[in-house]
C-alpha positions in Angstrom: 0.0 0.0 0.0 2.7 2.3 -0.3 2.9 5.3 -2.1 5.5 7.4 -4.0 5.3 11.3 -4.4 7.0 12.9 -7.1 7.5 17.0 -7.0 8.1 16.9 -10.7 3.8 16.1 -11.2 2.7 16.1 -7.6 0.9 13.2 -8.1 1.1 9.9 -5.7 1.9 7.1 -7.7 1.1 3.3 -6.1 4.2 0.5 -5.9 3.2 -1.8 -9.5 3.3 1.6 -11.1 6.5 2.8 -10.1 7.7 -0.7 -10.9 6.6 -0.8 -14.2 7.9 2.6 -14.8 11.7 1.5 -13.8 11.3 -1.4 -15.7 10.6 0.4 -18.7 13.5 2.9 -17.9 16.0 -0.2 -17.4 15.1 -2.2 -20.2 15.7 0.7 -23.3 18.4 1.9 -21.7 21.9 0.4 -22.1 23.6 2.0 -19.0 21.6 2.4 -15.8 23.1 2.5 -12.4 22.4 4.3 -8.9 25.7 6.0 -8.2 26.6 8.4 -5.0 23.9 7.0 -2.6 23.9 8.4 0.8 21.4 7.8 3.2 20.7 9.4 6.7 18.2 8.0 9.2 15.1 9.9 10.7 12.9 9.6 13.4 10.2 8.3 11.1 12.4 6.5 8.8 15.6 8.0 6.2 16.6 10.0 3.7 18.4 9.1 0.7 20.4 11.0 -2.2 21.5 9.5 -5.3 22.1 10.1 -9.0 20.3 7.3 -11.0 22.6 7.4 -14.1 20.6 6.6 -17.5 21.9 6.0 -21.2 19.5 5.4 -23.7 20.1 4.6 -27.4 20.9 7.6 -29.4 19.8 9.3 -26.8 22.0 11.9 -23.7 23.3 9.9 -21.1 20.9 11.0 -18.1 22.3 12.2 -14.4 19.1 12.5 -12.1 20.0 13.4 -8.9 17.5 12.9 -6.9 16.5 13.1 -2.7 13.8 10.8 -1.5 12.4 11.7 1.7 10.9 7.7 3.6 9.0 6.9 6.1 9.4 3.9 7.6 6.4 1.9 9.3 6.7 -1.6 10.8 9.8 -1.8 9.2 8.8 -0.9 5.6 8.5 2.0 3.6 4.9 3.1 3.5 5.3 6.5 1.5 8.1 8.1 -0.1 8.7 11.5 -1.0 10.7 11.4 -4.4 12.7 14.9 -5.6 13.9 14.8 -9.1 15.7 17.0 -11.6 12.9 17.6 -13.9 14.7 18.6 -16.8 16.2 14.9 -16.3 13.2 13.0 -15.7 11.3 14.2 -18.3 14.2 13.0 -20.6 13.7 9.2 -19.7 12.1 6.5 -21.9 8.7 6.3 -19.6 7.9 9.9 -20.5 9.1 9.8 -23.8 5.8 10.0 -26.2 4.0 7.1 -28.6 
């Protein structure tokens, strides 16, 4: 039942769809890779910063750092606030039209 916010639409997005979006992400791209993670605990749960490196055929190779704020319930995540570069994220193959 978790849910992920995103501040580039601020829309909550549920866990298959996240999923599916990643997978459609990883699977057109030929380089994809988490690099620089740091993560800091919180009372309610952590915080995590990364750079999710993307490189799609033809395409830029994509840097999105990103912070994603977690809160934690009965040891799992139960929402996640996700802060993305826009101008990277709206570069990646699951927003790309057609």
């Amino acid at each position: 039942d978790a849910q992920v916010w995103h501040n580039t639409d601020n829309g909550l997005t549920d866990i298959p769809t996240t999923i599916s979006n990643l997978k459609t992400i990883r699977e057109t791209a030929t380089i994809f890779s988490y690099e620089d993670i740091r993560r800091t605990a919180t009372q309610d749960g952590f915080v995590q910063q990364h750079t999710l490196v993307v490189q799609q055929p033809g395409g830029p190779r994509i840097e999105d750092r990103a912070c994603c704020v977690c809160t934690v319930k009965n040891g799992r995540i139960c929402r996640m606030d996700a802060y993305h570069d826009s101008a990277a994220t709206g570069a990646m193959a699951h927003k790309s039209p057609g």
